[in-house]
C-alpha positions in Angstrom: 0.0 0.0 0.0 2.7 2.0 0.5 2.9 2.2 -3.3 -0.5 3.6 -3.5 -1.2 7.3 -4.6 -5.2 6.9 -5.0 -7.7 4.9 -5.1 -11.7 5.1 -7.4 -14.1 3.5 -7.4 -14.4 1.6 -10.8 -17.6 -0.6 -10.6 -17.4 -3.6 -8.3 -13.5 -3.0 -8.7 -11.4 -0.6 -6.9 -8.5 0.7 -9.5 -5.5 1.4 -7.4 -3.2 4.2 -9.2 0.2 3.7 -8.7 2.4 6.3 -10.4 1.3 6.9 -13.7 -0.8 3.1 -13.4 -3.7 2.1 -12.8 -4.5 -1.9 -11.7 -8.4 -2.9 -10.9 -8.8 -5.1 -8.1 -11.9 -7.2 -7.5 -13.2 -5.5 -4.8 -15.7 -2.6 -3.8 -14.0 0.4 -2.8 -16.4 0.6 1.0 -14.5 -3.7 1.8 -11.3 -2.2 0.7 -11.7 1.2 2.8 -12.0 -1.0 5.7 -8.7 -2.8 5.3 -6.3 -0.1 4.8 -4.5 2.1 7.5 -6.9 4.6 8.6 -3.4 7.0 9.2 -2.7 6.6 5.6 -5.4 7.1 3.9 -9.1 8.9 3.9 -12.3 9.0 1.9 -12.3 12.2 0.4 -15.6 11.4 -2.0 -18.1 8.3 -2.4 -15.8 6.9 -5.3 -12.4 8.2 -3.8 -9.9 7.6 -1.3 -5.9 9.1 -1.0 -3.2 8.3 0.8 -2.5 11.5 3.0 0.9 11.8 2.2 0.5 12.6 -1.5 -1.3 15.6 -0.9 0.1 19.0 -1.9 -2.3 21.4 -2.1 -6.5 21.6 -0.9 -8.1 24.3 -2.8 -11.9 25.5 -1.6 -14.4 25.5 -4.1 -17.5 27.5 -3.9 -19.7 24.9 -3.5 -18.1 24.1 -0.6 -16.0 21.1 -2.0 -12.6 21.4 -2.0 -10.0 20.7 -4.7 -6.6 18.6 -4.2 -3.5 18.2 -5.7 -1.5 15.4 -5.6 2.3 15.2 -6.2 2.2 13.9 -9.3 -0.3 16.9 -10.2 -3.4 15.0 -10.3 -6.3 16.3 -9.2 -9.3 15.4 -6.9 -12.5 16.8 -5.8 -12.8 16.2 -1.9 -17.1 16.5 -1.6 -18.2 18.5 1.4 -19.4 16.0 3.4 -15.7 14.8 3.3 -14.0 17.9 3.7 -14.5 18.6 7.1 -12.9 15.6 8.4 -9.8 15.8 5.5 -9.4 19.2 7.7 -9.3 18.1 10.9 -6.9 15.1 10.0 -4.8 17.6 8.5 -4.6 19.6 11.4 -4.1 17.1 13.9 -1.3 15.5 11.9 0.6 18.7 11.9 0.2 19.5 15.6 1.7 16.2 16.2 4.5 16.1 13.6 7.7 17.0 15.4 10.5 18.8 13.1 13.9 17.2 13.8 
């Protein structure tokens, strides 16, 4: 997982992008959500889920949706009723990252 940049829902398969790739895996994004490391990675949309660390910039929209950018430069819409918790994970993770 550690490979893993996003993750959409594609069907009944979840299509993991990895770098410029994309493999399908046969399985619903909401069983996979469940398995992977809830520090990693968060829901940011019904059909989308990022690993944290890949995460450059969150724009706001007007609609109250937000806008990411990855660090490959893809983008992905974060829908309100996931914003609010992308923002508080955010902010807890860099109250409690300590700069050596």
């Amino acid at each position: 997982s550690s490979e893993i940049d996003w993750i959409e829902a594609v069907g009944d398969y979840a299509g993991l992008h990895v770098g410029k790739k994309m493999h399908l895996l046969r399985e619903p994004l909401h069983l996979l959500e469940c398995r992977l490391d809830r520090a990693e990675f968060l829901r940011i949309h019904r059909s989308t889920i990022v690993k944290l660390d890949r995460i450059t910039r969150i724009e706001p929209l007007a609609n109250r949706d937000c806008r990411l950018t990855l660090q490959d430069g893809t983008h992905l819409r974060v829908s309100r009723t996931y914003s609010k918790p992308l923002h508080d994970l955010l902010r807890n993770r860099e109250s409690t990252s300590v700069s050596l």
